[in-house]
C-alpha positions in Angstrom: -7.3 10.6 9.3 -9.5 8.2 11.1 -7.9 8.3 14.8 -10.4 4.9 15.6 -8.1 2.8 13.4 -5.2 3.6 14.4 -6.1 3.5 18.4 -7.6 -0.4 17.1 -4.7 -1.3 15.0 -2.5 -0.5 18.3 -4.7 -2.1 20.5 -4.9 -5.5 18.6 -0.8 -5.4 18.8 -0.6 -4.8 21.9 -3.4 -7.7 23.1 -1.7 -10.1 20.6 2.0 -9.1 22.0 0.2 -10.0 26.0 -0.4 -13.4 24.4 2.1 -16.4 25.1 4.6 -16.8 22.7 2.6 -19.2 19.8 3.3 -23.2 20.0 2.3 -26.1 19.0 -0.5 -27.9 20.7 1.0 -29.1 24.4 -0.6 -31.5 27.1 -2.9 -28.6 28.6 -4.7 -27.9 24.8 -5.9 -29.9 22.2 -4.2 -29.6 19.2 -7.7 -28.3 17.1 -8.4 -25.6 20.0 -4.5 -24.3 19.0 -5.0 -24.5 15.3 -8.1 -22.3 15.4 -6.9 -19.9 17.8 -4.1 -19.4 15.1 -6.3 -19.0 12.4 -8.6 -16.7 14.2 -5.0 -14.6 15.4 -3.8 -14.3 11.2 -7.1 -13.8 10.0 -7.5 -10.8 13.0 -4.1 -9.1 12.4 -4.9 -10.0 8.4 -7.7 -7.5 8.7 -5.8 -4.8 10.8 -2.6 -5.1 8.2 -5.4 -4.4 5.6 -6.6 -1.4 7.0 -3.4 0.0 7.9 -1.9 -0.1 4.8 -5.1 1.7 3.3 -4.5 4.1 5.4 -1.1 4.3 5.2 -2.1 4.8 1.4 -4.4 7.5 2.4 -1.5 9.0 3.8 0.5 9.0 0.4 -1.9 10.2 -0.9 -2.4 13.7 1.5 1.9 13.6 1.2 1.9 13.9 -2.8 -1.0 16.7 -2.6 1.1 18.6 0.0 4.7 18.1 -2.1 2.7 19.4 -5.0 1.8 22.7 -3.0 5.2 23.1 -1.5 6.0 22.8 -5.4 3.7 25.6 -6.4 4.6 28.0 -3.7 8.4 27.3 -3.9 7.9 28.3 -7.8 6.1 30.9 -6.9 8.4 32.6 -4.1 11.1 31.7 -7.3 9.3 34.1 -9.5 8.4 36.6 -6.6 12.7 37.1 -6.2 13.3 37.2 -10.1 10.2 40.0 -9.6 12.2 41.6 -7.0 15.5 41.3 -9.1 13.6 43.5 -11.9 12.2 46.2 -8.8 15.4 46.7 -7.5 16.8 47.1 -10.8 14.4 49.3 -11.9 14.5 51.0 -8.5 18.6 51.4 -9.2 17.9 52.9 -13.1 15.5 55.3 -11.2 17.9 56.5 -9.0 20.8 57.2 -11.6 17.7 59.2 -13.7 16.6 61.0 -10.1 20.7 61.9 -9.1 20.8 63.6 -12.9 17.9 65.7 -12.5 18.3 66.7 -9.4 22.1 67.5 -10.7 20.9 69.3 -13.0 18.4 71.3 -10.9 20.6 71.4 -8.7 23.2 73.4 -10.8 20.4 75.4 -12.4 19.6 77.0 -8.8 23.4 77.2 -8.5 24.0 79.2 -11.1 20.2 81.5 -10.5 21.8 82.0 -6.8 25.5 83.1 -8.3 24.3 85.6 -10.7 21.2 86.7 -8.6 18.5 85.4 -10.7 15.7 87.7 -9.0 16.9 91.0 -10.5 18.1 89.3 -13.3 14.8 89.0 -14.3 13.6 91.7 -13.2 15.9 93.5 -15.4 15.2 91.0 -18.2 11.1 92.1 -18.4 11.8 95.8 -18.1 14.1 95.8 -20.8 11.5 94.7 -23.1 11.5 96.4 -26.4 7.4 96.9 -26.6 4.7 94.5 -24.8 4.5 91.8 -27.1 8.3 91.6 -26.3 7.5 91.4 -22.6 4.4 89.0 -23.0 7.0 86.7 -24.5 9.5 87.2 -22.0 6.9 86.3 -19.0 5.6 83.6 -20.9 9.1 81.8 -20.7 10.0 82.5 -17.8 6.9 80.9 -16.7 7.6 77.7 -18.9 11.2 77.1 -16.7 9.9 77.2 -13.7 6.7 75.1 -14.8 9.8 72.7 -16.2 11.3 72.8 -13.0 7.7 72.0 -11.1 7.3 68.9 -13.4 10.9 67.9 -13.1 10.6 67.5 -9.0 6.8 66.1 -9.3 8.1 63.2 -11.7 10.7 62.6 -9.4 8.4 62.7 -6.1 5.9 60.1 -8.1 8.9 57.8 -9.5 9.8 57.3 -5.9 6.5 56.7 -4.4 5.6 54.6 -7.1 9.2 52.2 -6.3 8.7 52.4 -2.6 5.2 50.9 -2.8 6.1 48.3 -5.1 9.3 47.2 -3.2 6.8 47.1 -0.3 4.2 45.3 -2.4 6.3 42.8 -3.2 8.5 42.7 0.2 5.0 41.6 1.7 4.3 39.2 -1.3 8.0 37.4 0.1 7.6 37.4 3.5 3.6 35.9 3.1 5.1 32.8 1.0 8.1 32.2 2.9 5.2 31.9 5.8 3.1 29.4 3.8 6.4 27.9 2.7 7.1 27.0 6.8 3.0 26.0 7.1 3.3 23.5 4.7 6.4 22.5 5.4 5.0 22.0 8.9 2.4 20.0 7.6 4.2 17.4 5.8 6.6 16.7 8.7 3.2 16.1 10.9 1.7 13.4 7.9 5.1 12.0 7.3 5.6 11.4 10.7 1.7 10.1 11.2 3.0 7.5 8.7 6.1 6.5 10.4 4.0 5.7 13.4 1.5 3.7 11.6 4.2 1.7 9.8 5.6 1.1 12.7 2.7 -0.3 14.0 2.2 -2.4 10.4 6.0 -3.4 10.8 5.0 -4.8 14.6 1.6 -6.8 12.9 3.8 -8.3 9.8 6.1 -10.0 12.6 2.8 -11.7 14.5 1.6 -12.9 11.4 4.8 -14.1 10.3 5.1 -16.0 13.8 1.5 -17.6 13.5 2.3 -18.7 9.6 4.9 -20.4 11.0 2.6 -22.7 12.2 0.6 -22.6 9.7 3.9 -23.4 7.5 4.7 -26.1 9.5 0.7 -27.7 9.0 1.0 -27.9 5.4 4.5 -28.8 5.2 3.4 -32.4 7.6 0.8 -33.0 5.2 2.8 -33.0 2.1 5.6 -35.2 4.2 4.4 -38.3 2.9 4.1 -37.5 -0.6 7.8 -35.6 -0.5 9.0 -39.1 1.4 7.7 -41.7 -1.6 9.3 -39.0 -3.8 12.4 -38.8 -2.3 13.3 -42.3 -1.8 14.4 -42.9 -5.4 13.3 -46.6 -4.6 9.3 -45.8 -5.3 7.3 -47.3 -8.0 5.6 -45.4 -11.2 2.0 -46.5 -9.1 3.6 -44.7 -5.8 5.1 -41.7 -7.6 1.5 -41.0 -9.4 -0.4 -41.6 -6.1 2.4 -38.9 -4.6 2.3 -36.5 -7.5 -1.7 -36.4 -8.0 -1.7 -35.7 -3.8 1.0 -32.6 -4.6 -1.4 -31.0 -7.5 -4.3 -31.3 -5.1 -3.0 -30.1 -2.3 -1.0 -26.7 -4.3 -4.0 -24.7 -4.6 -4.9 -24.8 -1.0 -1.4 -24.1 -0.1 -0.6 -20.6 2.0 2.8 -21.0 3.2 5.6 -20.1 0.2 7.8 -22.6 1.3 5.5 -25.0 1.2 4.5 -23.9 -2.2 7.9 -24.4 -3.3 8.3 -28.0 -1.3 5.0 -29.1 -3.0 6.3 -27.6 -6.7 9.5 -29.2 -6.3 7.7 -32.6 -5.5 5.8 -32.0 -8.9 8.7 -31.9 -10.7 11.0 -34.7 -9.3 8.1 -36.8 -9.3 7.3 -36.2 -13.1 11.3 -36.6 -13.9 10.9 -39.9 -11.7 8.2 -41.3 -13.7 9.2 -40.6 -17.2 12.7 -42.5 -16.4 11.1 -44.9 -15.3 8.7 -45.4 -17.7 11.6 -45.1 -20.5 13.0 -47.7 -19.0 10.5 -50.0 -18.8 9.6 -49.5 -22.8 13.5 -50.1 -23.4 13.0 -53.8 -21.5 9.7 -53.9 -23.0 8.1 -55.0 -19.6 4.7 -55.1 -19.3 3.9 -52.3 -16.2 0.5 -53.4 -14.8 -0.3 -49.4 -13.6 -1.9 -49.2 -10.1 -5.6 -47.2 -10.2 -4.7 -43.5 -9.8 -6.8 -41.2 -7.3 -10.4 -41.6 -9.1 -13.3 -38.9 -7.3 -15.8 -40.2 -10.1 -17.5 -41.4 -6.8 -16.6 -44.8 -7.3 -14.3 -46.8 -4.3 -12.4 -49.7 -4.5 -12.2 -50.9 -1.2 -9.3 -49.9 0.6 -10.1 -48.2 3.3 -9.1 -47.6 7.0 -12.4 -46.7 8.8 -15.8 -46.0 7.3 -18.5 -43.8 9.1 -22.2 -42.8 8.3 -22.6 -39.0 8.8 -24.8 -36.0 8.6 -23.7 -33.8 5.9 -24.8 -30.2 5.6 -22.7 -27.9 3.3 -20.8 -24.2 3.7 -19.1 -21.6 1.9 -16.8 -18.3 2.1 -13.7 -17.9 4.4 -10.2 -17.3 4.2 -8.8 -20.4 5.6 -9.5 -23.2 6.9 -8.7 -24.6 11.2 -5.4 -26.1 9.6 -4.9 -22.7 7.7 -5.1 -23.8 4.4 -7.6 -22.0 1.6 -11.0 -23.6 1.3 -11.3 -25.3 -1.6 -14.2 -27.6 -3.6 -12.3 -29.3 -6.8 -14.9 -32.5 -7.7 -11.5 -33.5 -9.8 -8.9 -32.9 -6.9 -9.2 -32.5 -3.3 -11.9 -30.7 -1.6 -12.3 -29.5 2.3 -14.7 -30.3 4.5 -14.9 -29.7 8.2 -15.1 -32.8 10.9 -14.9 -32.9 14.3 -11.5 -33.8 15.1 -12.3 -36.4 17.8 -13.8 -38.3 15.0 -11.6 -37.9 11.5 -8.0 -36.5 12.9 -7.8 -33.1 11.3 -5.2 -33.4 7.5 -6.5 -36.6 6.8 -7.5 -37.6 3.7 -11.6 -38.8 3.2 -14.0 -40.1 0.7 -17.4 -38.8 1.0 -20.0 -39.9 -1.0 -21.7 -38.2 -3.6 -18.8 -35.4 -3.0 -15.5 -36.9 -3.9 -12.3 -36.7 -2.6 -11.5 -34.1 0.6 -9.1 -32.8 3.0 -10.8 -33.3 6.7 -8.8 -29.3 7.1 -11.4 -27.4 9.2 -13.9 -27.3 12.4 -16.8 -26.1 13.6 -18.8 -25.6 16.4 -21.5 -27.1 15.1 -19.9 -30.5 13.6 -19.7 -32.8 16.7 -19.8 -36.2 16.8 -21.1 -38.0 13.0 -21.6 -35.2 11.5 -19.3 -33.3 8.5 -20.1 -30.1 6.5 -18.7 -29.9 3.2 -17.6 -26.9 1.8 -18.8 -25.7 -2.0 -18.2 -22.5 -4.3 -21.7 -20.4 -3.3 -24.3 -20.1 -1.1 -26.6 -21.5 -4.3 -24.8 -24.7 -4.0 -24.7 -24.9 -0.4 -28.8 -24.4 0.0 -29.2 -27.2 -3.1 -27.3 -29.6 -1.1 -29.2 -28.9 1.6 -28.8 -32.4 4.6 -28.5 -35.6 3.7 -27.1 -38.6 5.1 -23.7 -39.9 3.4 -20.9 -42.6 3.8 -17.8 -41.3 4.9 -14.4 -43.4 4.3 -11.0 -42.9 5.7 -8.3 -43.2 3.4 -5.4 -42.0 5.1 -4.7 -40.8 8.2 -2.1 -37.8 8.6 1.4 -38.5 7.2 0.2 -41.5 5.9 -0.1 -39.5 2.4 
């Protein structure tokens, strides 16, 4: 487990927990400075969430490969005891077959001592009718007491044999009841590795909850004045369309959930708005002269609050933008481009020419003064476009659309 991380994941909470709680732009910072400092703060703990939770996954990982040896040795300690069931009955039958021989034996030397064997046989060989007769006798004499000899071997070897299997297997036990309690000890250590790091992920998911809270809040005052003409239920078709087309660019740029939903909810009141409307004026059979709709052919009709003459260059990648919102070039919708926000207020809404419709959404360090970059889908586009002079119009300021 890469210690780094973690000691980096803990210090990033810890320096983002130091910082003052998060607020909106007061009279000691400008509004842009806070915006970016957010983004840079959520794109930061972004990053660390990331990591954690691949290592967190690392960690479910090593916790499944650990359950599955616990697994294996708790079936094998399982078949160990059903081993030592069959040993210790076999060791039991053993017994019962030892007790009867040694009975047996026992009754044989019983009865040898009582009737005193010794010149019992004694008398048994002399009284031998020739030498074949004797031969005979010694030879079975010989074959009992070889009996007997083979009778207490067996015996001596049965036992052996039990007692080093019952130790065999004793030793077997008590060696996976050991690894049993190692790997036992080793999942508590991971499992409690993970605790700590999710508790580490749990503190980063509240810091970028905090800071998208802003964010929220950004996209929910730009689609103010589209949910306001939609809300009235006093707006005409031309206003509802102007609203609606606004909503369906600005969705896919759109972070915050609840403004997802505020912007989706728009769409559809807007659309129910339009088609009453529009039934009823086909049932008076009035003649609806339709106000022009956003066009980003790169035509303009005129209406415009402030017009400028910029440097453009052009730039690609990132997650969001100064305002939060996702970077976005649609030549049919609304694009983003980046302003300085002493020039074009940051969420207003621009025509650039040659380039179409924007969001002014982002900053950067480099775009001071008359100058705007304008953000495209690759690195290809971005070097074709190269720098060129173009007319920039204002055609709404924030919450004005």
């Amino acid at each position: 487990m890469n210690k780094r991380r973690l000691l980096s994941a803990i210090a990033t909470l810890l320096i983002v927990m130091n910082i003052s709680t998060i607020t909106f732009a007061d009279q000691d910072s400008s509004e842009t400075q806070e915006i970016q400092e957010n983004k840079v703060k959520y794109e930061q703990l972004d990053n660390e969430t990331l990591e954690l939770n691949s290592e967190i996954a690392e960690l479910n990982n090593e916790i499944e490969s650990i359950n599955l040896k616990l697994d294996k040795n708790n079936s094998e300690i399982e078949n160990t005891e059903i081993e030592i069931e069959n040993i210790n009955k076999k060791i039991e039958d053993a017994k019962i077959q030892i007790e009867e021989r040694e009975a047996t034996m026992d009754k044989r030397l019983r009865s040898m001592y009582k009737t005193n064997v010794a010149s019992s046989m004694i008398l048994y060989l002399i009284t031998s009718d020739n030498l074949f007769d004797l031969f005979y006798r010694v030879q079975a004499m010989s074959k009992i007491i070889s009996i007997d000899k083979e009778i207490v071997s067996e015996i001596n070897t049965t036992k052996s044999e039990l007692e080093n299997d019952a130790k065999t297997v004793e030793e077997k036990q008590d060696n996976l009841n050991n690894l049993k309690l190692s790997i036992e000890n080793d999942l508590n250590e991971v499992n409690k590795k993970k605790e700590e790091q999710e508790a580490v992920l749990a503190d980063l998911n509240s810091k970028k909850d905090e800071i998208m809270s802003i964010i929220e809040a950004n996209e929910v005052s730009l689609l103010s004045h589209s949910l306001s003409i939609i809300d009235s239920g006093s707006s005409s078709i031309s206003d509802l369309k102007d609203a609606l087309s606004t909503l369906n660019y600005m969705l896919p740029q759109l972070n915050s959930d609840y403004a997802i939903s505020l912007a989706e909810q728009g769409v559809t009141s807007a659309n129910t708005q339009i088609e009453a409307l529009e039934a009823a004026a086909v049932a008076a059979a009035e003649t609806i002269n339709k106000n022009e709709t956003t066009d980003n052919s790169g035509s303009t009709n005129g209406n415009y609050l402030a017009t400028f003459s910029m440097s453009a260059t052009a730039y690609t990648g990132g997650e969001y933008t100064a305002m939060g919102l996702k970077p976005t070039r649609d030549p049919n919708g609304l694009s983003t481009v980046s302003v300085d926000s002493s020039v074009i207020p940051l969420g207003s809404k621009v025509y650039v020419e040659g380039y179409g419709y924007a969001i002014a959404s982002d900053t950067g360090g480099a775009i001071q003064g008359n100058k705007i970059d304008l953000y495209m889908n690759s690195l290809e586009d971005c070097t074709n476009f190269g720098r060129r002079t173009v007319t920039v119009y204002i055609v709404a300021y924030p919450n004005q659309w």
